[in-house]
N, C-alpha and C positions, 0 to 999 in steps of 0.2 A: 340314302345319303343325308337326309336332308334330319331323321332320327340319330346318326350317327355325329353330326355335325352340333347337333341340340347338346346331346350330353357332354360332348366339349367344350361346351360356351357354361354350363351349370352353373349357376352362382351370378354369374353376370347380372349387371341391373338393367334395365331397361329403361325403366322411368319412375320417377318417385323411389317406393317402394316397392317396386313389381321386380322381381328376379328370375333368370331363367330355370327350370325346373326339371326341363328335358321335354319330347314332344315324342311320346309312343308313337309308329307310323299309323296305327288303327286312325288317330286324331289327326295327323297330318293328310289323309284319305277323306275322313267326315270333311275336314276344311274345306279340302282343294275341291273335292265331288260335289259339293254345295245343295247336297239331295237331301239334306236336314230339312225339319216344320220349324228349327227353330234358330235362330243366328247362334253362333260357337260363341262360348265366351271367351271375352275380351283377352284374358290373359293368354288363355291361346293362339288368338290370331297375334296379337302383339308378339309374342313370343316367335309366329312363324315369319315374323317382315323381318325380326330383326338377326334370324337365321340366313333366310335367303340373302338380304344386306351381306352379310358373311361370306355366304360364297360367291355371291355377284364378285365381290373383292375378289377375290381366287382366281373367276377367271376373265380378267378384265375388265368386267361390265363395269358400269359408274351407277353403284349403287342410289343414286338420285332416281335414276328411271324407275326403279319400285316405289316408289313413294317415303315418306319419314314416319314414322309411328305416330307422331301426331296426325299425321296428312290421314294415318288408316284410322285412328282412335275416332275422327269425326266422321268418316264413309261409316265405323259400325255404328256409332249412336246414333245417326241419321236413318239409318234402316230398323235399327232399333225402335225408333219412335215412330220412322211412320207405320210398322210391326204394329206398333202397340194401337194406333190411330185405328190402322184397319181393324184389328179385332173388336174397338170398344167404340169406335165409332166418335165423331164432334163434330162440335158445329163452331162456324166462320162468325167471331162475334162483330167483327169489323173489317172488310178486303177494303186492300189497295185501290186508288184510287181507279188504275187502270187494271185492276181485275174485278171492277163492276160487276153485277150479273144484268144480260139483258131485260129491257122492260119488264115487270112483271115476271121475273124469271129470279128474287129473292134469296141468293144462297146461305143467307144467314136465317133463314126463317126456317129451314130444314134439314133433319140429320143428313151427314153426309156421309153414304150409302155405297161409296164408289168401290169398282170388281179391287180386291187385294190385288191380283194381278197388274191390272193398270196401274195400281200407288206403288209396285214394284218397280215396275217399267220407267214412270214420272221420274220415284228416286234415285233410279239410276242412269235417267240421264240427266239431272240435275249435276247430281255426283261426279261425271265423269266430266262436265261443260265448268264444275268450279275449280279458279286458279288454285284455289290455297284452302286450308283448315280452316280458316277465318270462316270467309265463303260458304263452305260447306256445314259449318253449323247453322246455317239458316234455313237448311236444306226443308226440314221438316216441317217448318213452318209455310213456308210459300207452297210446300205438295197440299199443303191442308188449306192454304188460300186458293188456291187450284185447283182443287176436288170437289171443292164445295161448291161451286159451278156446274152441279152435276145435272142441267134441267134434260141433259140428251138422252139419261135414263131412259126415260119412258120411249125411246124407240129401238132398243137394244135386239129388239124383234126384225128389225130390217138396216140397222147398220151393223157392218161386219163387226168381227170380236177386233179383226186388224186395227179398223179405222178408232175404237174406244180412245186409244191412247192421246191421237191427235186432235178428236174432240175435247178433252181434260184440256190440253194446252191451248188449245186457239182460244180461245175466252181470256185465257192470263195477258197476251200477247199483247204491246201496244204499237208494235209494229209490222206489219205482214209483208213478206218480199214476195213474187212468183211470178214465177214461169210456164204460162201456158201452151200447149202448139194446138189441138185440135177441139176445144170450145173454150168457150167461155169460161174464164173463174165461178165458182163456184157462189160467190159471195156477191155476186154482182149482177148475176142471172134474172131472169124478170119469171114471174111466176109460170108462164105461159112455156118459156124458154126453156126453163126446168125440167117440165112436166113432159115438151119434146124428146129433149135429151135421154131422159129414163127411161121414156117408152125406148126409143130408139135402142140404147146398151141392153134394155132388158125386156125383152120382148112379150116374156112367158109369166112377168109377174101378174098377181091379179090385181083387179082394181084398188084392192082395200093396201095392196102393199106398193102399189104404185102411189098412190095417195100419201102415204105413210110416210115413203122416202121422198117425195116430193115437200110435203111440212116440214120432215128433217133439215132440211137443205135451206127453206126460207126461213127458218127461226134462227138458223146458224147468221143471217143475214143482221141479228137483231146489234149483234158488237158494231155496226156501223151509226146506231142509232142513239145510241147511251149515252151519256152526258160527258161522259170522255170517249169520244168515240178511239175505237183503232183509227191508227195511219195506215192506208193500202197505197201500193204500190205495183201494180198492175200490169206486165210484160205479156200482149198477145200476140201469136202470129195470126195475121193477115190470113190465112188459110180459114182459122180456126172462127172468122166474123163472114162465112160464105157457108154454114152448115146446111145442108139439106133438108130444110124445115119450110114449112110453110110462109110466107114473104111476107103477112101478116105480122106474125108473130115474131122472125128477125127483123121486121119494122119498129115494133114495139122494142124488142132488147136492144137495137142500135139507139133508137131515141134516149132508154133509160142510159146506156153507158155515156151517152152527150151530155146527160143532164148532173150522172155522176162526175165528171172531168171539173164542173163548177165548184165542187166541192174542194176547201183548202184541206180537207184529211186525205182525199182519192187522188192517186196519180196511173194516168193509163197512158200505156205507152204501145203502137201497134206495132210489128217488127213483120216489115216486108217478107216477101216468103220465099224462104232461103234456105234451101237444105243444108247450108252449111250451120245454119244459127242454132237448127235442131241437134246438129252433132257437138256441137261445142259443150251443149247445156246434157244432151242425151237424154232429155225427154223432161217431162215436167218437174221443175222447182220449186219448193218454196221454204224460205226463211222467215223463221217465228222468232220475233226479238222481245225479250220482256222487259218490264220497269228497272228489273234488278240489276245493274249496269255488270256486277262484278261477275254474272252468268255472262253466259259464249251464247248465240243462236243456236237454235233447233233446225238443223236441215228434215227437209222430208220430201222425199220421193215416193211420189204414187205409180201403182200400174194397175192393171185390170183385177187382179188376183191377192192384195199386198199394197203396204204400203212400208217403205224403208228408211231408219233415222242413220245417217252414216255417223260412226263414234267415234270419230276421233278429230281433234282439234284442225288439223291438217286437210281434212275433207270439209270440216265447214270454211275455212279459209280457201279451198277449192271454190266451192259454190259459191259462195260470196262474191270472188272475184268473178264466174262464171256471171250473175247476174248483171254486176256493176260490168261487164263487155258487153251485155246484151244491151244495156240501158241507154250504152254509148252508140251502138249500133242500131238500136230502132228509132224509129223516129219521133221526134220530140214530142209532149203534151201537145202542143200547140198544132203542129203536124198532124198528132194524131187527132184532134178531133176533127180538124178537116176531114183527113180522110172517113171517119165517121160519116161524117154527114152527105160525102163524097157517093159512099154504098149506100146510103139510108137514100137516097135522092135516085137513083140506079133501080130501086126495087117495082 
């Protein structure tokens, strides 16, 4: 249809000087199968948005919902480039204020090394969260401020291939939203707490990889310490500040989350425990907001196996509102550090 449909349109311009030419189905199959090493050139893809446009008209659709040609012209140069990033590799001569690298963790001092896979993944979800063409031609450049943050390399040995992608972004992020139910954030964990926890989920690791994912986890902690720190925002439940750990050591982590609460970038909020709060949100959330205002937030859901970015505009305005309910519903900062000190006093 969509070959038959091509040679009808022949001649037609498209843009500038670009004219339709016809689209062989061999090349309509490379497009759409996407099992190329190498992006289809431009004339072709152009060529198939502004076929499909065609028949969207035909049978009702409102050809807006595919996008404009220019909307697609910046999606391929964007991948285009970060393409070409990946293969040849660069370096961050200067990141955003709030895409620092932590302490000693310098991402302009070192090539940037990051899996093509992940600069796939980054760009397309950059790509899919920007409103317009504008937008999207910035694409490239903030995956290349974003990747160059790459200090989590070196433990690529004990963090899943899943989790690469959400390590790239959280260092971009000057904002962090989340929803915890059964421990602690991650970011906010006291070494000791950590170290509990790991063993606990992972019982059968050996010491050297317990260790490993243990530093993983406390370097990740370093974006709270940078000279523009993140803004965290911290939603637990009540369940999740009662772990079966040693009383010592959730001594120790209740004191740290008291002393985090002082801080004007930390907000922690406890959320009584309430099976309903769990099904509202359906398990843990968290939203990644960047500097770049004209980006959407990064939703991410994690589970034991996985971790999942929901793609579409409509799901991060889910979550969103999902957590702004929880926020309303747990109990205030002020609340909550009582209660902190409420358990920490209890132990």
């Amino acid at each position: 249809m969509i070959e038959k449909r091509s040679k009808k349109l022949i001649g037609g311009i498209i843009a500038g000087d670009l004219t339709i030419e016809g689209l062989p189905a061999s090349t309509v199959q490379y497009i759409l199968a996407g099992s190329g090493r190498a992006l289809p050139r431009w004339r072709f893809v152009a060529e198939l948005v502004v076929v499909l446009r065609d028949l969207a008209r035909d049978e009702g659709v409102d050809p807006e919902r595919l996008g404009t040609v220019a909307h697609w012209k910046a999606r391929h140069e964007a991948a285009a480039a970060a393409m070409d990033v990946a293969a040849t590799g660069t370096r961050l001569s200067e990141a955003e204020p709030a895409g620092q690298a932590p302490p000693g963790q310098d991402g302009a001092a070192g090539t940037v090394a990051v899996d093509e896979g992940v600069r796939r993944e980054v760009v397309d979800l950059l790509c899919r969260l920007a409103p317009d063409g504008e937008a999207q031609e910035r694409v490239p450049t903030l995956v290349r401020q974003m990747l160059s943050l790459d200090w989590w390399r070196e433990y690529e040995d004990v963090a899943p291939r899943w989790f690469w992608t959400y390590l790239s972004l959280e260092p971009a992020a000057d904002l962090i939203r989340t929803y915890e139910t059964h421990i602690i954030p991650s970011l906010l964990q006291t070494a000791a707490y950590a170290e509990a926890i790991i063993r606990q989920n992972h019982p059968d690791l050996l010491p050297s990889q317990l260790r490993r994912r243990h530093d993983l986890r406390i370097r990740r902690q370093q974006i709270l310490g940078r000279t523009r720190p993140v803004r965290l925002w911290a939603i637990i439940d009540e369940t999740a500040l009662r772990p079966p750990i040693s009383p010592d050591v959730l001594r120790a982590q209740l004191d740290h989350l008291i002393e985090l609460c002082a801080r004007p970038e930390v907000t922690i909020q406890v959320m009584p425990a309430d099976p309903d709060s769990y099904a509202v949100a359906g398990g843990p959330v968290t939203l990644l907001r960047f500097p770049w205002r004209e980006f959407s937030d990064v939703a991410y859901l994690e589970h034991p196996t996985g971790g999942l970015y929901p793609p579409t505009l409509d799901d991060l305005h889910h979550y969103g509102k999902v957590l702004s309910r929880l926020g309303i519903e747990a109990r205030s900062p002020s609340d909550s550090v009582a209660v902190l000190h409420d358990l920490r006093d209890k132990l």
